[in-house]
VOPAGU-2260 file (C-alpha; in pm, 1 decimal, decimal comma):
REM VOPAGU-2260
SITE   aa  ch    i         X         Y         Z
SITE  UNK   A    0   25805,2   12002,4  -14235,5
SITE  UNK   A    1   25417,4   11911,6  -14218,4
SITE  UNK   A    2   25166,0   12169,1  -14400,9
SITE  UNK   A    3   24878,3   12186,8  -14253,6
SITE  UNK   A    4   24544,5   12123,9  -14447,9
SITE  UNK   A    5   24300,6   12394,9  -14460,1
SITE  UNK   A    6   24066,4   12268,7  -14208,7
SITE  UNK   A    7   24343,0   12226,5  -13969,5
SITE  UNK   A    8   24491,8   12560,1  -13973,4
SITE  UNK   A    9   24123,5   12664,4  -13932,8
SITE  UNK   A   10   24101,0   12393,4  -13611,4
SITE  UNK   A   11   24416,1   12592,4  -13477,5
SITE  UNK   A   12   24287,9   12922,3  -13504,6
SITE  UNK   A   13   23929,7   12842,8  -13354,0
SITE  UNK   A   14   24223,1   12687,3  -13025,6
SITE  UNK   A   15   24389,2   12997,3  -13038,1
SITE  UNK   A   16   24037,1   13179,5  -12981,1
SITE  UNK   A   17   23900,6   12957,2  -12729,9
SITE  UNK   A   18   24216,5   12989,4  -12536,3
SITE  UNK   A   19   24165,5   13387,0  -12516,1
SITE  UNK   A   20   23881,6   13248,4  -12260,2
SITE  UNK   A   21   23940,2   12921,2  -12124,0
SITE  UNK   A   22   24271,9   12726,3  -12013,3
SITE  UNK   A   23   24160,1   12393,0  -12019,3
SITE  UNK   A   24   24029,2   12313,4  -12380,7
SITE  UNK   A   25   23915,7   11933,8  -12509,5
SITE  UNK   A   26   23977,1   11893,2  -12903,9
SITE  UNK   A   27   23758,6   11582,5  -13028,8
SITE  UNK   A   28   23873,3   11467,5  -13368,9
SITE  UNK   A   29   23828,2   11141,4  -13541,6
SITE  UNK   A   30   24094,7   10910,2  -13588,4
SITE  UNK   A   31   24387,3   11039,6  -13899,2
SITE  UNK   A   32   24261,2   11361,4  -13883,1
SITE  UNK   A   33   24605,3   11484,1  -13787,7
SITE  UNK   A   34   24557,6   11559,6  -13412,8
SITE  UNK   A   35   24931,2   11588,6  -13352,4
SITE  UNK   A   36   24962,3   11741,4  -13632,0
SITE  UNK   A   37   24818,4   12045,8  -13553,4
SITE  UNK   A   38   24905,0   11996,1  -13192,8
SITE  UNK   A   39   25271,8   12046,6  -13342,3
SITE  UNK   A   40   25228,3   12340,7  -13494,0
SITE  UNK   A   41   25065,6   12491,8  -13120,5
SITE  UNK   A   42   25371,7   12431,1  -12998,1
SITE  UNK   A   43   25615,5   12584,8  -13248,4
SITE  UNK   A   44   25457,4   12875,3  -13157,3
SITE  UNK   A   45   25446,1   12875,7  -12783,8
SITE  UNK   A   46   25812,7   12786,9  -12827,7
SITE  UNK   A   47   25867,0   13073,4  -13014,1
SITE  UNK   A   48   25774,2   13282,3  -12734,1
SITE  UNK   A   49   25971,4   13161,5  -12498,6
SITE  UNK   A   50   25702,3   12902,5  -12356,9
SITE  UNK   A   51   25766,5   12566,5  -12209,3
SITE  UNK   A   52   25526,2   12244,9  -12320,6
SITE  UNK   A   53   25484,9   11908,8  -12229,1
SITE  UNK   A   54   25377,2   11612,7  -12422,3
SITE  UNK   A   55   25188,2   11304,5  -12244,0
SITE  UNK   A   56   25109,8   10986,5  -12387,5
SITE  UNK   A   57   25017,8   10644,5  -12258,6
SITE  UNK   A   58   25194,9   10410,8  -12443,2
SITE  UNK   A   59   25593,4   10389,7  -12590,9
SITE  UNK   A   60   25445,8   10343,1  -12910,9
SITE  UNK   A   61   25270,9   10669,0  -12941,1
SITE  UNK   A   62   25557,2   10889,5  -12781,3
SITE  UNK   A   63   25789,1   10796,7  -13049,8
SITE  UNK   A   64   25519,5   10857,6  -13316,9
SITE  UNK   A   65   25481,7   11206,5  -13169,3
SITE  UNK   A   66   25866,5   11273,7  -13158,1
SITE  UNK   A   67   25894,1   11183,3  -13581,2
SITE  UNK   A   68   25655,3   11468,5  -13610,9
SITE  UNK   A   69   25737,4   11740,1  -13414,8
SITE  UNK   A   70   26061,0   11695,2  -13514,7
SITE  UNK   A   71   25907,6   11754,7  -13852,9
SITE  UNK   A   72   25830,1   12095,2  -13734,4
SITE  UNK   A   73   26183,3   12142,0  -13630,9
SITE  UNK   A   74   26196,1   12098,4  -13245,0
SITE  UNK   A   75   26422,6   11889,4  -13042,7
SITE  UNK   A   76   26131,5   11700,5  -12826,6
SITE  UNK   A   77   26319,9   11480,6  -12517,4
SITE  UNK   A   78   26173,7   11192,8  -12395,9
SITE  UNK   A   79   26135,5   11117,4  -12036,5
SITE  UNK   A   80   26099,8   10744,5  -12003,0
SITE  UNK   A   81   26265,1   10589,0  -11664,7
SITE  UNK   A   82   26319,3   10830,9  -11418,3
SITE  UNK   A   83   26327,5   10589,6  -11092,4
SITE  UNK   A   84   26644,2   10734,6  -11018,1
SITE  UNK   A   85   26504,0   11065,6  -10920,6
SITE  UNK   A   86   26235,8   10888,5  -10705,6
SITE  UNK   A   87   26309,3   11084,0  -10369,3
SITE  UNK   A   88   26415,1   11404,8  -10504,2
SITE  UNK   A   89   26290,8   11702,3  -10779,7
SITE  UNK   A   90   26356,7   11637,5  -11111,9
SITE  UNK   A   91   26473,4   12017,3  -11242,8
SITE  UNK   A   92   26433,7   12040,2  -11626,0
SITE  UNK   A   93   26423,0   12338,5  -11790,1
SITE  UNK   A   94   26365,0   12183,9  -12175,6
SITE  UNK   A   95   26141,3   12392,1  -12405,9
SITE  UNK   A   96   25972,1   12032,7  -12484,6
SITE  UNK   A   97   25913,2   11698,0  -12299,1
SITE  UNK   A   98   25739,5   11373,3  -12444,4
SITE  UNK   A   99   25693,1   11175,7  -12146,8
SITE  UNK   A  100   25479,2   10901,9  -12046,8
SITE  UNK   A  101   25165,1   10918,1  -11810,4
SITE  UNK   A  102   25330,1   10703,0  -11533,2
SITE  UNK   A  103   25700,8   10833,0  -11547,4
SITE  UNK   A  104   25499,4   11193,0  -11473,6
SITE  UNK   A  105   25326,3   11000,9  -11144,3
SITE  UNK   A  106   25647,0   10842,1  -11026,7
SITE  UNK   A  107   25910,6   11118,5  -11020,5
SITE  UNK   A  108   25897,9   11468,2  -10866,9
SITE  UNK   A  109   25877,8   11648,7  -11172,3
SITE  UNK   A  110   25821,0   11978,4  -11135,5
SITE  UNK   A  111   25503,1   12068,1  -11404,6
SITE  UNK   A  112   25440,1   12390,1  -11270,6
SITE  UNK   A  113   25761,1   12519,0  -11469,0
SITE  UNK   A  114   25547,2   12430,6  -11788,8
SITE  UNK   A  115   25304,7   12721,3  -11930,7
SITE  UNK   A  116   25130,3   12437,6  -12163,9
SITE  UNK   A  117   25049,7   12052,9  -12135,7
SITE  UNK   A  118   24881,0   11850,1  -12363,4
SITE  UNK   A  119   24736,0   11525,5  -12280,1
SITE  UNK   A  120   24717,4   11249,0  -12586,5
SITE  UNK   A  121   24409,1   10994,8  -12560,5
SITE  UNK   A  122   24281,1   11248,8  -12336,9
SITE  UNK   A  123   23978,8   11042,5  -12230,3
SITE  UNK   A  124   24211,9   10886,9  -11974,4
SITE  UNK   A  125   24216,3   11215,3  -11736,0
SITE  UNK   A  126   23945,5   11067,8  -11535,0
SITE  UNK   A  127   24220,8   10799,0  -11436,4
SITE  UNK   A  128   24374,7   10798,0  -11077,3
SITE  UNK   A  129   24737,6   10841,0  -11265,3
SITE  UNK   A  130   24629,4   11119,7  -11491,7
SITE  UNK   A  131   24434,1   11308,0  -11254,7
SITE  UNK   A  132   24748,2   11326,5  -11060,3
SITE  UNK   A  133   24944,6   11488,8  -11320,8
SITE  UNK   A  134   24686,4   11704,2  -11343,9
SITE  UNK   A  135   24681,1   11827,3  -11037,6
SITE  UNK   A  136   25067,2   11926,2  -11034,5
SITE  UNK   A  137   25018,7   12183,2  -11269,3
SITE  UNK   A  138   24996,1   12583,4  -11203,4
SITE  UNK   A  139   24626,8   12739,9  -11255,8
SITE  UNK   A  140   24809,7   12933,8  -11511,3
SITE  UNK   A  141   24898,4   12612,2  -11730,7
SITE  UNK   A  142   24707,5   12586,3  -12044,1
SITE  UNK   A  143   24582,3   12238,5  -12069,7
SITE  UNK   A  144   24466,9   12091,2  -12375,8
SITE  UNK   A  145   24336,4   11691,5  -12448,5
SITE  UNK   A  146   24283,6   11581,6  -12755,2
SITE  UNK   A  147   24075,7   11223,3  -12824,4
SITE  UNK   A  148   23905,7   11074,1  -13160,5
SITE  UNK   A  149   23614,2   10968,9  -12832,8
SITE  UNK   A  150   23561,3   11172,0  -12539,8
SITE  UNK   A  151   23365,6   10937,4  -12362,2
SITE  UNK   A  152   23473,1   10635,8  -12104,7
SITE  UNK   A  153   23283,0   10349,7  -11980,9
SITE  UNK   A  154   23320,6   10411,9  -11604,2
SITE  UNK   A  155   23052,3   10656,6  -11674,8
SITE  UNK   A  156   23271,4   10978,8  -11570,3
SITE  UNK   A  157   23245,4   11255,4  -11788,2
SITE  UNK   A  158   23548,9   11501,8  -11894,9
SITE  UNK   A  159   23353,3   11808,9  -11719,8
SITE  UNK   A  160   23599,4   11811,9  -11393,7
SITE  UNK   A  161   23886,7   11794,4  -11645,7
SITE  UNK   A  162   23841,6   12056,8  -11949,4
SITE  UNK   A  163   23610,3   12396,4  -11975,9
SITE  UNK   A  164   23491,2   12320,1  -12302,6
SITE  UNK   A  165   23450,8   12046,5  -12589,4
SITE  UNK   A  166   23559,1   12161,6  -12930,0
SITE  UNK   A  167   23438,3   11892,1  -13199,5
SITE  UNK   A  168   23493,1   12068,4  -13529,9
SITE  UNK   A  169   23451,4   11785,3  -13807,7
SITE  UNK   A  170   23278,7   11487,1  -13787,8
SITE  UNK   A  171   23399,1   11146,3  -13950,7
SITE  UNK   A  172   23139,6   11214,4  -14261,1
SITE  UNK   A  173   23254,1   11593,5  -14297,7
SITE  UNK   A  174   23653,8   11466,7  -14350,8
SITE  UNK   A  175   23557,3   11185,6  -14605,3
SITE  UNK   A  176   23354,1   11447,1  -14802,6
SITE  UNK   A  177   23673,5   11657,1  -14744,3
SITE  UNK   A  178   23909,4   11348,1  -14869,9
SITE  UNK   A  179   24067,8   11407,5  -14543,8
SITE  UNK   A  180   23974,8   11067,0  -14457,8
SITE  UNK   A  181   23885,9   10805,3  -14732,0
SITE  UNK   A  182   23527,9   10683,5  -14819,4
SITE  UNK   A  183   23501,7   10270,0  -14681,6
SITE  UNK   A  184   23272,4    9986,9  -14733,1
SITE  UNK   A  185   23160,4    9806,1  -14451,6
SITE  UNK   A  186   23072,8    9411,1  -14436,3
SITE  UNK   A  187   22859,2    9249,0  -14183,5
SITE  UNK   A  188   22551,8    9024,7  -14121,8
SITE  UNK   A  189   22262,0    8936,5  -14393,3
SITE  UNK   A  190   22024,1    9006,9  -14172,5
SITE  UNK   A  191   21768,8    9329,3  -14034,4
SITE  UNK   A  192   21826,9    9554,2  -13765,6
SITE  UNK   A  193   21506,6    9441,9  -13542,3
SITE  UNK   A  194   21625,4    9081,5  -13552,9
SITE  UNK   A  195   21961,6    9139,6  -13512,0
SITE  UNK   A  196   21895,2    9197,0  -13160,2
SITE  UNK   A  197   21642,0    8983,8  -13097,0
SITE  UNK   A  198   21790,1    8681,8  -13232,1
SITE  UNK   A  199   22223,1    8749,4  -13253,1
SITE  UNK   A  200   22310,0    8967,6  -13033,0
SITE  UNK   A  201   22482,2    8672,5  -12804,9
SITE  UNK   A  202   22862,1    8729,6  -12681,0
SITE  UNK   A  203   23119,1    8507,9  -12818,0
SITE  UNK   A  204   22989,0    8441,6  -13113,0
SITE  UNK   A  205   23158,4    8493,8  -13473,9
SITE  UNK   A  206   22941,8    8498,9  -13767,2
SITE  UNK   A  207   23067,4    8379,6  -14084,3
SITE  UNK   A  208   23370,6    8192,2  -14186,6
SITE  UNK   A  209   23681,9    8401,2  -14097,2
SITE  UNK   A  210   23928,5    8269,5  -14302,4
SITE  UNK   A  211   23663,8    8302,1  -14666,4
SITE  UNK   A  212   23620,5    8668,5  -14563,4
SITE  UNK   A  213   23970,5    8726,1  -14505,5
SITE  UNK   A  214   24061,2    8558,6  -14817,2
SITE  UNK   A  215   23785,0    8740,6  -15019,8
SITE  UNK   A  216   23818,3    9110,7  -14888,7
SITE  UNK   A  217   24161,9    9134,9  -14732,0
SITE  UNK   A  218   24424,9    8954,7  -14907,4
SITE  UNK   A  219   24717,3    9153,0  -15052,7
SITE  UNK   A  220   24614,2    9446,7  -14841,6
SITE  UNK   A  221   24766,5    9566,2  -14516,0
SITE  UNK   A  222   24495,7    9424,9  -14287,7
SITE  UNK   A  223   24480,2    9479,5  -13902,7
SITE  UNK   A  224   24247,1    9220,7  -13724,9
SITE  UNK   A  225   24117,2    9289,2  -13364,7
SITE  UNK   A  226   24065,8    8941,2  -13200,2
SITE  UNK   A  227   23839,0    8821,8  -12899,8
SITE  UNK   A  228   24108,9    8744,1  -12709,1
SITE  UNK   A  229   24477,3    8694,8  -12709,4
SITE  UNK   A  230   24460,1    8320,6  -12735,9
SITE  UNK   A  231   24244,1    8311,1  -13022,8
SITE  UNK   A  232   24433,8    8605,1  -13198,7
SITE  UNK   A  233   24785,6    8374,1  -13154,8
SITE  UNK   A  234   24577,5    8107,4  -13278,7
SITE  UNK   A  235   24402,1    8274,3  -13555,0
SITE  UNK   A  236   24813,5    8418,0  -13644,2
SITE  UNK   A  237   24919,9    8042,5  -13728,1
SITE  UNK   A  238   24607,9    7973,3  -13926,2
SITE  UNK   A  239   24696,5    8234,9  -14163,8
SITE  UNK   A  240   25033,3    8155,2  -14178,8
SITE  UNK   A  241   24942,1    7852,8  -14321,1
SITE  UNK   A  242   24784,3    7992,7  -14608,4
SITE  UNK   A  243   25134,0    8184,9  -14698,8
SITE  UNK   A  244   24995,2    8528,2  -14478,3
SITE  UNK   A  245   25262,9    8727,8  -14366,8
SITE  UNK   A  246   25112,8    8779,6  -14040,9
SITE  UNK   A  247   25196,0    8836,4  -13695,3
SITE  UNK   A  248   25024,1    8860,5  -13360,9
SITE  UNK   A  249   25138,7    9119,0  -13115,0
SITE  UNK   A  250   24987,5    9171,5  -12710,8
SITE  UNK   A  251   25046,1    9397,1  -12432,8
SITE  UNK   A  252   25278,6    9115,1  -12293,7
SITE  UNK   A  253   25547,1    9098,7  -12632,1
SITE  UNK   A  254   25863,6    9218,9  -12568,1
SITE  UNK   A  255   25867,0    9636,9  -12606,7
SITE  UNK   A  256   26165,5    9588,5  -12884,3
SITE  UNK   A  257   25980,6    9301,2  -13081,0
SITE  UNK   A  258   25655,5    9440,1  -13063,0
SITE  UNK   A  259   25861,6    9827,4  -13231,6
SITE  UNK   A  260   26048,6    9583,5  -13512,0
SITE  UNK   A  261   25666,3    9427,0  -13581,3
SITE  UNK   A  262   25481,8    9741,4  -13612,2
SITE  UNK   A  263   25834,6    9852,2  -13842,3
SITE  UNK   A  264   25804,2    9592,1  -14069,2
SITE  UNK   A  265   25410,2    9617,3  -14104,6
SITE  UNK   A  266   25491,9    9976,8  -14164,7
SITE  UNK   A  267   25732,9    9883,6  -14434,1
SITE  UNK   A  268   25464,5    9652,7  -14589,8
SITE  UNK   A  269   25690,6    9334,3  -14499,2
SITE  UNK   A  270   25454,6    9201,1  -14256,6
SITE  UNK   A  271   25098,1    9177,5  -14436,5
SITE  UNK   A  272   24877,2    9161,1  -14088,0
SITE  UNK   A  273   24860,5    9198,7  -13754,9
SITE  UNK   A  274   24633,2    8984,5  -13513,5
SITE  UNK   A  275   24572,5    9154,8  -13174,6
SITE  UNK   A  276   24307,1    9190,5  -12926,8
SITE  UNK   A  277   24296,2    9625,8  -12851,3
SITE  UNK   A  278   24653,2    9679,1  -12834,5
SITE  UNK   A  279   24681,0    9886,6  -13133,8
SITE  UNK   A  280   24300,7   10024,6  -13155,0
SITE  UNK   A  281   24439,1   10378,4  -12987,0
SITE  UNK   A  282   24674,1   10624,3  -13214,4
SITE  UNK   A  283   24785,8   10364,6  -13452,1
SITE  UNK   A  284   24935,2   10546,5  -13736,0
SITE  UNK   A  285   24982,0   10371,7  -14028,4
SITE  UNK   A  286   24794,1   10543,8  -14353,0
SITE  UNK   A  287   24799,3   10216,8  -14559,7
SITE  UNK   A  288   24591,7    9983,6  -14342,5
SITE  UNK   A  289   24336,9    9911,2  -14605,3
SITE  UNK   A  290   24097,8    9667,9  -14399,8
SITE  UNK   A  291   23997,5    9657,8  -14039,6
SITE  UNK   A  292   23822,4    9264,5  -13920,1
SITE  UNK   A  293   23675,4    9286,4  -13632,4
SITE  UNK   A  294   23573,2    8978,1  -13465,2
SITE  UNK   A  295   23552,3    9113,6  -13087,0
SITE  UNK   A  296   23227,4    9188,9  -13007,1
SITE  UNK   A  297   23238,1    9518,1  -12791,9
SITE  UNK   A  298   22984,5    9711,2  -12611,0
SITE  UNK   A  299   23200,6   10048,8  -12618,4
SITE  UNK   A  300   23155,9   10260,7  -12854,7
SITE  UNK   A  301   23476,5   10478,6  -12804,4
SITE  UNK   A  302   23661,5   10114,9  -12887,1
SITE  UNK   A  303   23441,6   10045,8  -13186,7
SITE  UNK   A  304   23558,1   10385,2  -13330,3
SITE  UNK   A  305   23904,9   10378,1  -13271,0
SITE  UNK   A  306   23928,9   10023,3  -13431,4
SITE  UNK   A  307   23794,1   10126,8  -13754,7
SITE  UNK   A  308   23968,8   10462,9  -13762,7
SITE  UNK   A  309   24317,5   10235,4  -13843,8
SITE  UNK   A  310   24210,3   10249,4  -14154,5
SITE  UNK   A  311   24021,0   10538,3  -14263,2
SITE  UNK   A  312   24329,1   10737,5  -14263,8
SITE  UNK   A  313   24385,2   10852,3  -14705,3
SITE  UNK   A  314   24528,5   10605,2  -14919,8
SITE  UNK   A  315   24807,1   10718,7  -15135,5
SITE  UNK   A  316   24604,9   10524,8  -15428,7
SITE  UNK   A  317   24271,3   10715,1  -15291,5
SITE  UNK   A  318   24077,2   10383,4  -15303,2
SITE  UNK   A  319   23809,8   10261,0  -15065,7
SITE  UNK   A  320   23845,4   10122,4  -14716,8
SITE  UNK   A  321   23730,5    9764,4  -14620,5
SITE  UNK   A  322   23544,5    9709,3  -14248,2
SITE  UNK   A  323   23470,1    9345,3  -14191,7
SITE  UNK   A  324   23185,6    9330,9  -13926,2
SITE  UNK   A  325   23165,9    8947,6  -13792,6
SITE  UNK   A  326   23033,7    9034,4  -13478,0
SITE  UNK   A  327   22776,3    9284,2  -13564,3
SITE  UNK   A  328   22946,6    9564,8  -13373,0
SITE  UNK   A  329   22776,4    9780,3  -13626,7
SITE  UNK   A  330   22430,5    9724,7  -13519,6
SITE  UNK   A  331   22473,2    9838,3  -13163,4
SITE  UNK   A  332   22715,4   10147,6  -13243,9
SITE  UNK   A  333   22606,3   10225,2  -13604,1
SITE  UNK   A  334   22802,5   10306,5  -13932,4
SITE  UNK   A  335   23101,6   10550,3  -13856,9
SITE  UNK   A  336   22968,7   10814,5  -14043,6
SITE  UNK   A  337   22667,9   10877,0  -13844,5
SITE  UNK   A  338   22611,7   11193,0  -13692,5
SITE  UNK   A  339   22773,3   11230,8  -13284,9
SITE  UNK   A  340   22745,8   11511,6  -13121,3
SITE  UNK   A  341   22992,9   11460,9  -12880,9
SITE  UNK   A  342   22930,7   11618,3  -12511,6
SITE  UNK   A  343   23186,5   11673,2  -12180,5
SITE  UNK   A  344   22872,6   11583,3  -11988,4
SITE  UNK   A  345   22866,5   11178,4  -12053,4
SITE  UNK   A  346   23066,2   10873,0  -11999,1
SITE  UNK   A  347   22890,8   10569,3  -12090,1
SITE  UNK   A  348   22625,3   10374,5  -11885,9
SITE  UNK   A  349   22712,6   10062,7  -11792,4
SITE  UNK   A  350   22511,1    9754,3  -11620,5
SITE  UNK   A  351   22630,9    9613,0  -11301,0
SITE  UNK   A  352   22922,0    9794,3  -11332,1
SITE  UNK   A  353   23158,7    9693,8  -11047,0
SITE  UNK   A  354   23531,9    9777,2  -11055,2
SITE  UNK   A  355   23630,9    9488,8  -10867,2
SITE  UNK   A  356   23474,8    9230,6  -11029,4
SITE  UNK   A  357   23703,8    9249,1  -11374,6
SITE  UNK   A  358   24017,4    9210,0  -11231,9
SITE  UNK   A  359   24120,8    8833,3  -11265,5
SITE  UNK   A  360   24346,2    8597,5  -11044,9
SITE  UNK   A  361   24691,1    8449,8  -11149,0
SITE  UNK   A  362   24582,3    8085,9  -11163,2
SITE  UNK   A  363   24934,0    8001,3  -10969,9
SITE  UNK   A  364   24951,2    8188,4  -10691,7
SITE  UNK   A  365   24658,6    8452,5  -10676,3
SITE  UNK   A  366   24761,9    8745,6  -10721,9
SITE  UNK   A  367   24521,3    8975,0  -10858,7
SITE  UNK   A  368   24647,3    9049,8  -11216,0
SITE  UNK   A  369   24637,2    9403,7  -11330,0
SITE  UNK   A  370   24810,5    9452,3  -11651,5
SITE  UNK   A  371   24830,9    9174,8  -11863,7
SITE  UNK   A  372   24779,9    8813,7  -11863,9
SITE  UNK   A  373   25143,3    8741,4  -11746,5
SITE  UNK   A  374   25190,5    8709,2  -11368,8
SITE  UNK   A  375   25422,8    8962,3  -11209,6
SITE  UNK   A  376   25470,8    8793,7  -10919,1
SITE  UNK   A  377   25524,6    8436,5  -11077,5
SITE  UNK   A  378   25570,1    8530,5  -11440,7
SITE  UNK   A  379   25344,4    8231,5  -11541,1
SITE  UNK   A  380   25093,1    8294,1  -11849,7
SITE  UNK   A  381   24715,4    8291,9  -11750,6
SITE  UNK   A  382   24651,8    8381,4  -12163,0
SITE  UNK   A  383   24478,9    8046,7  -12214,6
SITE  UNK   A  384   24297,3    8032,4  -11876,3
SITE  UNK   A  385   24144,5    8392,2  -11911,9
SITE  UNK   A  386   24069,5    8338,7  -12308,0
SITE  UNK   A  387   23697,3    8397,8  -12220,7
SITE  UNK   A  388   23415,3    8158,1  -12275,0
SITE  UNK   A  389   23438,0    7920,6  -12623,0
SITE  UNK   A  390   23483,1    8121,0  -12917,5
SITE  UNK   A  391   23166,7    8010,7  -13139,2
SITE  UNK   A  392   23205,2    8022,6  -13486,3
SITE  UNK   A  393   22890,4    8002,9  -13717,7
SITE  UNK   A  394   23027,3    7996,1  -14061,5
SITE  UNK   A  395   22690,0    7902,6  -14210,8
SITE  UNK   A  396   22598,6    8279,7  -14130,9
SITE  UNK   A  397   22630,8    8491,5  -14477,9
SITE  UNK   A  398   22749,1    8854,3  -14504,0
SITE  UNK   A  399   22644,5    9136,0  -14683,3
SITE  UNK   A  400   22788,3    9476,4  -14806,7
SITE  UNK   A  401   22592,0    9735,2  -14636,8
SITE  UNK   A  402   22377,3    9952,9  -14787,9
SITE  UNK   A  403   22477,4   10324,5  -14564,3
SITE  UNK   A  404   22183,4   10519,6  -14585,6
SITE  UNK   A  405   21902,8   10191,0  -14580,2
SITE  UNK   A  406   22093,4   10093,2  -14329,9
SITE  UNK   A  407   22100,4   10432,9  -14090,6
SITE  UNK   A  408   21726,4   10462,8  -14139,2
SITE  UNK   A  409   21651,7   10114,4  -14045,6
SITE  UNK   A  410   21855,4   10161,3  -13672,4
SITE  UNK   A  411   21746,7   10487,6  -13586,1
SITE  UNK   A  412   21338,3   10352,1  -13673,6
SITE  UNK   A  413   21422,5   10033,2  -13430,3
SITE  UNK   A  414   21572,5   10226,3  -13162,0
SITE  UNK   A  415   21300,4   10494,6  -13167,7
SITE  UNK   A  416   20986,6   10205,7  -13161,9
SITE  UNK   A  417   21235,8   10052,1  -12869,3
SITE  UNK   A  418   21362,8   10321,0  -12587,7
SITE  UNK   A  419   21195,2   10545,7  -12388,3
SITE  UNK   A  420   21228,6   10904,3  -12613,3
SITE  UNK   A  421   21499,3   11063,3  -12367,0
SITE  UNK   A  422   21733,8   10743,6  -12387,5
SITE  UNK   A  423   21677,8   10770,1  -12728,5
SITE  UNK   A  424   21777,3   11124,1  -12752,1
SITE  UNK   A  425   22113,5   11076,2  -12551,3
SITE  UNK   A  426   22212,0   10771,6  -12731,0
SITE  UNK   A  427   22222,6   10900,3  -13101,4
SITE  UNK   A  428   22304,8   11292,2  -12967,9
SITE  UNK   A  429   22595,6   11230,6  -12704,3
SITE  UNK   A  430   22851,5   11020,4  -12877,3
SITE  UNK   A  431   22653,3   10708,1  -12667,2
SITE  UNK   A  432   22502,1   10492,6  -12979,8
């Protein structure tokens, strides 16, 4: 049975409040500050009055993270996973509580508007064709409530058509002074902010030499490394393996049971690290990652945040975490204790944006590819094709340890001499730095 912390129970009451005016309620929380947690406890109290919930996730992964604990809190979840059977007729289920994932909800008949209270993990997917559909299922009367470490998306669609109002209660900084979260040091590039972006800021481009900085910061610690792409991360696997890492890559395209007895073992501290490209930046709970390499360079800052929150969850030992910056992520979406006020009203702009343009082409037979690199027409492997430009690697360039508050002072000074004061103002006050 979970206890909640202080500020939690707090978090649940303020829910409880809001609720008393509005039924569709956004809760914004950083990454291992125990979302589900509390999300839990909601719903051993609806249940106790007689009220149905359901439970929607994305990904496998995350609905049988969120089964362990609520069955914590002694409910009997059931998990709806493959329900093509019931394609052409209502699915009748009367179960107090239902884990079930976003696209079983689309395909089957599944009558919602039994439920008096639905909760939507990763909730800055609603804006999604899929989720929106769910959505729209429900009764007025259904209580809906998202929760998301980053209520923002880079199609530029805010979460106002979705939720009433945005509750952001802690911030990143507020839960390490807590010991919620654990304090971290963060490593990137010898070099200041102003020419940063006038001389580095190039894509593809890794600065420093990977396998030092692994080697100096990261070995014997449960390390998680987010990779350009999935070719380089396979690549970057066996390079490690030479060394003696226990290390494995995992992708979107693994097998579902291999890619469960990975995570297990990394869990269990049998596997060492993990080499990915985003696969496991969203919900990923393991509280002993102890360092985070990121060598994707990524102009979204909802990804840069949920990458580094693997490891800012507490450490049983209560030591530091370790962020190793070789792309210079940190320049563009600053340190993740810098204040966010987070808003329903913004997405994220985005140049030339064009929906059509980044979906990619089997390199067999055409088809257009939409999830994964694997063909699901022809089943061949377009991984290597679609790895992106060359990877550059300047291992010349040195790194630093940052200095925090130097370093906040010097950003916000360039970014003020260099936009327009309104940009300015939305990029360091909506969650869009």
């Amino acid at each position: 049975m979970f206890d909640l912390y202080p500020f939690q129970n707090k978090i649940l009451q303020s829910l409880r409040e809001k609720a008393a005016e509005h039924n569709k309620l956004l809760l914004q929380l950083p990454t291992g500050a125990g979302k589900t947690v509390i999300m839990g406890k909601m719903i051993q109290e609806c249940i106790k009055k007689n009220k149905k919930c359901i439970f929607v996730v994305h990904r496998v992964e995350l609905a049988n993270q969120s089964k362990k604990i609520f069955e914590s809190f002694n409910l009997q979840p059931v998990m709806l996973s493959n329900f093509s059977k019931f394609q052409k007729r209502a699915v009748k289920i009367n179960y107090n509580l239902v884990i079930a994932m976003a696209q079983t909800l689309v395909n089957c008949k599944f009558h919602l508007e039994n439920y008096d209270l639905i909760i939507f993990d990763e909730a800055h997917h609603c804006p999604a064709k899929t989720w929106k559909k769910i959505i729209t299922k429900t009764s007025e009367k259904t209580y809906t409530i998202g929760m998301t470490a980053t209520p923002i998306r880079s199609d530029n669609k805010g979460l106002k058509t979705i939720y009433d109002i945005l509750l952001s209660p802690y911030s990143i900084k507020e839960l390490i002074k807590e010991t919620v979260l654990c304090d971290y040091d963060i490593v990137s590039l010898d070099v200041e902010v102003e020419k940063f972006f006038e001389e580095t800021e190039e894509k593809n481009q890794i600065f420093g030499d990977i396998r030092y900085h692994f080697l100096k910061y990261c070995k014997n610690k449960q390390t998680i490394i987010f990779c350009p792409n999935l070719f380089f991360s396979k690549k970057l696997a066996e390079m490690l393996q030479e060394e003696g890492i226990k290390i494995k890559h995992i992708d979107c395209n693994s097998d579902p049971e291999e890619r469960k007895k990975i995570i297990e073992e990394y869990r269990k501290n049998k596997i060492q690290v993990l080499t990915n490209m985003d696969l496991i930046s969203e919900g990923f709970d393991v509280p002993q990652t102890s360092c985070v390499m990121m060598l994707r360079n990524t102009d979204s800052l909802a990804l840069y945040l949920q990458q580094i929150g693997r490891c800012l969850r507490k450490k049983n030992d209560g030591g530091k975490a370790t962020i190793i910056d070789m792309v210079g992520n940190v320049f563009k979406h600053g340190l993740p204790c810098e204040k966010r006020e987070w808003s329903l009203k913004y997405g994220v702009r985005r140049e030339n944006s064009n929906a059509a343009k980044e979906f990619k082409k089997c390199a067999k037979c055409q088809v257009l590819l939409i999830s994964g690199m694997i063909c699901k027409v022809c089943g061949y492997d377009n991984s290597i094709l679609y790895a992106g430009n060359e990877i550059v690697e300047r291992k010349e360039v040195k790194l630093k340890l940052i200095e925090k508050e130097n370093f906040i002072e010097s950003r916000v000074k360039y970014f003020q001499e260099h936009l327009p004061v309104e940009e300015f103002r939305i990029a360091f006050a909506a969650g869009r730095n």
